[in-house]
N, C-alpha and C positions, 0 to 999 in steps of 0.2 A: 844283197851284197852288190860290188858295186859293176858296173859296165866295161865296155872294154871300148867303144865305138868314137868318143869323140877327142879322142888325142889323134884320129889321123881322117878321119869325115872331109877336113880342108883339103888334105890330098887327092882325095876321088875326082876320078870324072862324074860331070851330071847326071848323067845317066845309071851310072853303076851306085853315086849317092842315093837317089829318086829310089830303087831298087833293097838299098838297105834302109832304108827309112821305114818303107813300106813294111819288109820284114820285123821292125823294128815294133812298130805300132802292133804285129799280131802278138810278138815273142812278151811272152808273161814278164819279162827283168823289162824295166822302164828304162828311157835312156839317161844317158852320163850323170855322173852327179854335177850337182850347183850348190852348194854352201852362200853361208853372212850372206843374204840377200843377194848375190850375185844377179845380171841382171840376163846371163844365157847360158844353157848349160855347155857348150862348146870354151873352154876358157879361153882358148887362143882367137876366137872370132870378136867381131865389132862391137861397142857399145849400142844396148838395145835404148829405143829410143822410148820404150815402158818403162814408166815411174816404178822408182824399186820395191814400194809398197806393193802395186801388183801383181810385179810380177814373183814377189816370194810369195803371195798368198796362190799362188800359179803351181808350185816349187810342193810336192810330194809331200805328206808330214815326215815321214821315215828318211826323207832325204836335209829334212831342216837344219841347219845350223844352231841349236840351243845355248850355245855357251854364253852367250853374250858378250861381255866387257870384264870379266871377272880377270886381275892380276895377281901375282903371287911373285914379284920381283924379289928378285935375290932367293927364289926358291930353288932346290936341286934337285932333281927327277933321275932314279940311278938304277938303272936296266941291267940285271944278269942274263946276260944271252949263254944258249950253248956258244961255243965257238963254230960250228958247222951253220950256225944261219946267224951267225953276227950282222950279215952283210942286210940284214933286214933294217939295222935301225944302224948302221955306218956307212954315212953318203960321200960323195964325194964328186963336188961339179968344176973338176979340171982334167976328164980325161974324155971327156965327150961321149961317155956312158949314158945310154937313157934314162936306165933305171937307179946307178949312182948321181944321179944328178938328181932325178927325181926322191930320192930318198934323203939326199941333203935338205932338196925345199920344203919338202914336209917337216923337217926336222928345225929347222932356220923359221918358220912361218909357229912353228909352234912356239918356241921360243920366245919369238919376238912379241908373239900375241898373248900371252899368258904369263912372260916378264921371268923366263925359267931358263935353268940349263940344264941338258942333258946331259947324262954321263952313261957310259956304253963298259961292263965289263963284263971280261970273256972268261969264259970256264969248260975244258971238255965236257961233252953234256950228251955224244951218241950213244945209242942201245945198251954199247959197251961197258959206259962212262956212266951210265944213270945213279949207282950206288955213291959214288965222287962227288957228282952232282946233289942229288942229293943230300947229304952230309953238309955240303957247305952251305947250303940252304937251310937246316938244323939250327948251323952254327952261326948264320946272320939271324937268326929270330930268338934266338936264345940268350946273345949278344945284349936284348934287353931294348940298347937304342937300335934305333933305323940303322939299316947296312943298306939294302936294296929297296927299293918301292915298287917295281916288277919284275918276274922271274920269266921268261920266253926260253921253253924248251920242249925236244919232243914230246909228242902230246900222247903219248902211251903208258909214261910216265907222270906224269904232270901233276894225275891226279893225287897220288900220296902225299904230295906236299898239304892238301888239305886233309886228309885220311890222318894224317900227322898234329893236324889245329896249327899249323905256322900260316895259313891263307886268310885271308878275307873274302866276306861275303861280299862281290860284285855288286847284288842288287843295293847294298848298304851305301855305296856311292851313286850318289844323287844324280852326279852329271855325267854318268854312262848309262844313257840308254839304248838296252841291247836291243830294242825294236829296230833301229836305226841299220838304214842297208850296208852300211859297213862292218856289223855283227853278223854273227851265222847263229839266226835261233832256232837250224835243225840241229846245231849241238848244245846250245847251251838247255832245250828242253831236255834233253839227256843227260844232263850233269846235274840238273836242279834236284835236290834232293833235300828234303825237308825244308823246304825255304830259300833252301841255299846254294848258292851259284859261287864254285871257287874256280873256276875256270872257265874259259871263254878263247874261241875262234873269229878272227877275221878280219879286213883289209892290216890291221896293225903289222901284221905280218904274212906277205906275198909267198910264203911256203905254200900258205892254205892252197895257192893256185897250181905251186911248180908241182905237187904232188896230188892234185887234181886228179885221176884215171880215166881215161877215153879209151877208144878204138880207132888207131890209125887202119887207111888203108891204099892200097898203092892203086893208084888209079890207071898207071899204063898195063899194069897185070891184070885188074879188071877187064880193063881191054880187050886183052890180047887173048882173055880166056873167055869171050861172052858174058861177063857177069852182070848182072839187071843193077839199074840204078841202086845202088844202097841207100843213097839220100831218099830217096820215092821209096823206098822199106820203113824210115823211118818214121817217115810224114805215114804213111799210112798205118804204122802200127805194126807191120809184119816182121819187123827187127829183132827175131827172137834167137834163142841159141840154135836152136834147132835148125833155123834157118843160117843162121852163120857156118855152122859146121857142114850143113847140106854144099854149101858152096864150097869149104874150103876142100873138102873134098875130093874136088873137082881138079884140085891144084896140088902139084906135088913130081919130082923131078931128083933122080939122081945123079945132081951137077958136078961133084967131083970124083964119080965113078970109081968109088970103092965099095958100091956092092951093099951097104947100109945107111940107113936114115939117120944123117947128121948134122951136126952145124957145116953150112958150106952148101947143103942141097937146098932146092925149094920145098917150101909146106906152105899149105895152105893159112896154117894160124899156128901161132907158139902160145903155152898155157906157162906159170911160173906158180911157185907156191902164194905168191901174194895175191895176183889174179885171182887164186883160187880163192881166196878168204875172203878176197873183197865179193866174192859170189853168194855170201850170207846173206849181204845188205843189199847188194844191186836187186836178189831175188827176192828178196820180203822172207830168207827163211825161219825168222823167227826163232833166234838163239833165247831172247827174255819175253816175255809178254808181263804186264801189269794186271795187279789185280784192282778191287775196289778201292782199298784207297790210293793206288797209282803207285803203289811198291811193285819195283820187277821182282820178277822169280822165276827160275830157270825151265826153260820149255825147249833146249834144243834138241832130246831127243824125241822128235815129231816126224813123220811122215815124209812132210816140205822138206826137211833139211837131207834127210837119209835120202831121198829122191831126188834132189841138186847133187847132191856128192855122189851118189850112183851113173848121172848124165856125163861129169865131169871123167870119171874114172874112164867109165865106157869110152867117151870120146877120145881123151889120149892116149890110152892103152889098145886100144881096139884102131887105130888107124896111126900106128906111129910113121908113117910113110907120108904122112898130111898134116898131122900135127904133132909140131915140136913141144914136148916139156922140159924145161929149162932148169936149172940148178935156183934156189935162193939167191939173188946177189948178182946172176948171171945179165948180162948187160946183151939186150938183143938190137940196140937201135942200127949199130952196123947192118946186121942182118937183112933190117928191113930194108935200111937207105942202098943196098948193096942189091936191092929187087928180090931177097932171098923167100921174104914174106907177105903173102896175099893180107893178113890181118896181122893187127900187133897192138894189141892193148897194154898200153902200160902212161903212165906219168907225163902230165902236159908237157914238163921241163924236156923231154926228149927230145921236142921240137925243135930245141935251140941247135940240136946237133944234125939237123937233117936242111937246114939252108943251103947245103951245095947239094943235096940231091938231086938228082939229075932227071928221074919219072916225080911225076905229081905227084901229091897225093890229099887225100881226104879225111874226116875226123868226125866221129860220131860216139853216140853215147856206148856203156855197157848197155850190150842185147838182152831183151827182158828173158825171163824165165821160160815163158812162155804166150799163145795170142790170150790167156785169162787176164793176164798180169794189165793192174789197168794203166799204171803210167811208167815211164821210165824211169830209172832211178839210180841215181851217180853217188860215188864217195870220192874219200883220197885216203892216201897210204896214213898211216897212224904216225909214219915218223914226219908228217908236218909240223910244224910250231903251234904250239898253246900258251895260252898264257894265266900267270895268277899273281894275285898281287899280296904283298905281305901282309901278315896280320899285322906287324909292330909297326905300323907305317905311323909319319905322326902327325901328316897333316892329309886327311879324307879328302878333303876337298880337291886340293891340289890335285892330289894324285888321280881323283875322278875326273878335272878337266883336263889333265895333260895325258889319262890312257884314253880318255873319248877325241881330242883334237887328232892324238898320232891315227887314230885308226880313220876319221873322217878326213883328214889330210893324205891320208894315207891310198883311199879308196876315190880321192879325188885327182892324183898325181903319180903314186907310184900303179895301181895295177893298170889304168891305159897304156904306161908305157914297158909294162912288162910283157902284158900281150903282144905288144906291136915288136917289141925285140926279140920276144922268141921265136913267134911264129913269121914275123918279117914280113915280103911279100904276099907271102901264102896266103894270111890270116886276109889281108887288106883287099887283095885281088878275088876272094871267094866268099860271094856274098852269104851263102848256103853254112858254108864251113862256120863264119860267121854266127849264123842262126843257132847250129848246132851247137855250140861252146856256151849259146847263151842257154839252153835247153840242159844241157851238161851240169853250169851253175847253180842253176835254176832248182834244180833236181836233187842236190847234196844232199846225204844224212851221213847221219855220224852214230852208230847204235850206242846204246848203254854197254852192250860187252864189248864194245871196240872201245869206246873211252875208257873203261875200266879195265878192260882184259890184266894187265898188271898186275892188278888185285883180284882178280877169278882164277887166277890160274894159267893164263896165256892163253882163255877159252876162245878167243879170235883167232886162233894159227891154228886150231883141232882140222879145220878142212883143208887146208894148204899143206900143213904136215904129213898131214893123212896118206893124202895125194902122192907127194912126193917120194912116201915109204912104200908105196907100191900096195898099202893096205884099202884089199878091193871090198871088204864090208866094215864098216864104222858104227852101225848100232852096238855093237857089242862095248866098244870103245866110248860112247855116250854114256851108257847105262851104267855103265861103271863109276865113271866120275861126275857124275850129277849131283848126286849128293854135296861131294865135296865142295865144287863149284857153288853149288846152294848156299854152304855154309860161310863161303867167300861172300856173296852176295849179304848176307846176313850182315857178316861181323862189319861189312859197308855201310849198313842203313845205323847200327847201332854208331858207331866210328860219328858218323854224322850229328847225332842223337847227342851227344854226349862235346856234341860243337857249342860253343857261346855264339 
């Protein structure tokens, strides 16, 4: 997927560029994209004085430009967005927005180059609203002719629109190649299912990123409490829970002096029920495993998972004077920018709200499991954007070059300038931070039971809920509903089976 570094590289000093270069060249994510032969991957820099044949055969295969010259003039391309992330594909370059502007040129470039117009409608489409949504999605494929050509909405849902037979098989259009760094195919290997791919993650829609999850950390409270480099924990591998909690520990204060642990005191780290779920997959704890022929089948009550949910428990319950647990919903980013919080794990997009903070601060991955655990490993919240495209479409083609342009237009224009608006300064001035977000990227999965949760049962919220209800042993709560879960996962593969 794509980079974040060359919408603002011209800005740097020499020195601090020479420096993220450097980093650039070790960090596994390659630098910026370059599309149509372009002839340098910086878009705003000079014309290179290498012939363009060169330099594309220079240029990534994953990052290549394949569309060619293909027109579809007078064609119409007609997007059902939820309404909570419309703002993904409705740009707008008259208010001096980065990313509305950069969301019009991807939108204007596609257009022009593929002889198309787009059309943008909106329909409630939150956690709330999925049944709404849904329905009307029914009701455009059953319509007969085309209503919509793509459906973008959260992705927890997403998938019954194909569980339903209203989606098309992805792979069946030609000119979307989900190899390409603008796809994320640690999700779409988890959707594929007997061949078949009805949904798909990435640049098309910059949710992927605002719902991203990190670990922010206040870097003048580090300070001020002795804390060891976290950056040098991460590079060396020691980044683990155990080692998070060991420090926050350390931190913890009752600042408005009434005698109990609250919002308004310091902790060391705040936990939330989504945190907690995203601790499945950051930890490898193996809700599905596959068998021989690569069918999941439910293995969450296992050892791994009952032993994650047990560290979780232990650590909020057992030091509520250090760590905060938070309600579902509950918005902690004040907290942190207000110096309340040593750690605070939660959603890239927070960053937008902490540009007048006044202490620094830092951004690193979720903390492994533990020092077995062999690499890092990042998600994002399930209520990102997904996308699938209708079965009744009527023209494949089309519809294959204009979802592949939005998303490589996409990954070449809006997410540089979404990084550089959120995180502003911060991101630009910290070469390290930097590194990390690309490690962060780099790192995504998306389980099988988090794609599908929906249709299991809501088996992705079991840990988070758990937690929340103060319920201190969860085997018993596994073992129960296994089965059932199983038979969810079944009536899945069959649902599939029974796809054209």
């Amino acid at each position: 997927m794509g980079t974040v570094k060359n919408a603002f590289l011209k800005k740097l000093p020499a020195a601090l560029l020479a420096l993220i270069m450097t980093a650039a060249l070790l960090a596994s994510c390659s630098e910026g994209p370059a599309v149509s032969g372009e002839t340098t991957p910086a878009e705003s820099g000079p014309a290179s004085d290498t012939p363009a044949a060169e330099t594309t055969a220079e240029i990534p295969e994953n990052e290549r430009d394949t569309l060619g010259d293909r027109r579809f003039d007078g064609g119409e391309y007609v997007i059902l967005s939820r309404t909570l992330t419309s703002y993904e594909f409705i740009g707008d370059d008259t208010t001096g927005d980065l990313v509305k502007t950069a969301v019009a040129k991807r939108n204007l470039e596609t257009e022009e180059r593929l002889g198309v117009k787009l059309k943008v409608v909106e329909s409630p489409g939150n956690w709330g609203d999925r049944a709404a949504f849904l329905a009307e999605v029914e009701k455009a494929y059953k319509n007969g002719a085309k209503v919509y050509d793509l459906v973008m909405t959260h992705s927890a849902y997403i998938v019954n629109i194909g569980l339903s037979g209203y989606a098309y098989n992805i792979k069946n259009l030609t000119a979307v190649d989900l190899n390409k760094k603008w796809w994320c195919p640690q999700y779409t290997e988890n959707v594929d299912i007997d061949g078949k791919i009805l949904s798909a993650v990435g640049d098309i829609g910059y949710s992927l990123y605002e719902y991203t999850m990190c670990t922010y950390f206040n870097k003048d409270l580090a300070s001020s409490n002795n804390i060891p480099d976290v950056y040098g924990l991460v590079d060396s591998n020691e980044w683990t829970y155990d080692r998070m909690l060991e420090i926050a520990l350390g931190v913890g204060e009752d600042i408005n002096g009434n005698g109990k642990a609250d919002r308004g005191d310091l902790f060391g780290m705040s936990m939330s029920g989504h945190n907690a779920r995203m601790c499945a997959t950051v930890w490898d704890c193996g809700i599905t495993e596959k068998d021989a022929d690569g069918k999941h089948f439910i293995t969450i009550n296992n050892e791994k998972y009952i032993n994650a949910y047990e560290k979780l428990y232990n650590s909020v319950y057992g030091n509520p004077n250090h760590v905060l647990l938070v309600s579902e919903g509950a918005d902690m980013t004040k907290d942190f920018v207000d110096d309340h919080l040593l750690f605070f794990t939660e959603k890239l997009n927070c960053a937008a709200s902490m540009r007048e903070m006044k202490a620094d601060y830092g951004i690193v991955p979720f903390p492994k499991y533990d020092a077995e655990q062999e690499r890092y490993i990042s998600s994002a919240r399930d209520a990102m954007s997904a996308l699938a495209i209708m079965g009744n479409i009527a023209d494949p083609e089309m519809v294959g070059c204009v979802t592949e342009a939005l998303g490589m237009y996409g990954w070449k224009y809006i997410t540089p300038d979404y990084y550089e608006t959120t995180l502003k300064y911060k991101y630009m001035s910290d070469p390290t931070a930097s590194r990390m977000l690309d490690l962060i990227r780099d790192s995504l999965r998306f389980d099988f039971a988090m794609n599908f949760t929906n249709s299991i049962g809501l088996i992705y919220s079991v840990m988070g809920d758990n937690l929340l209800n103060s319920v201190k042993v969860i085997s018993a709560t596994l073992k129960a509903s296994s089965k059932s879960w199983q038979r969810n996962v079944d009536e899945i593969y069959e649902a599939y089976a029974k796809l054209g």
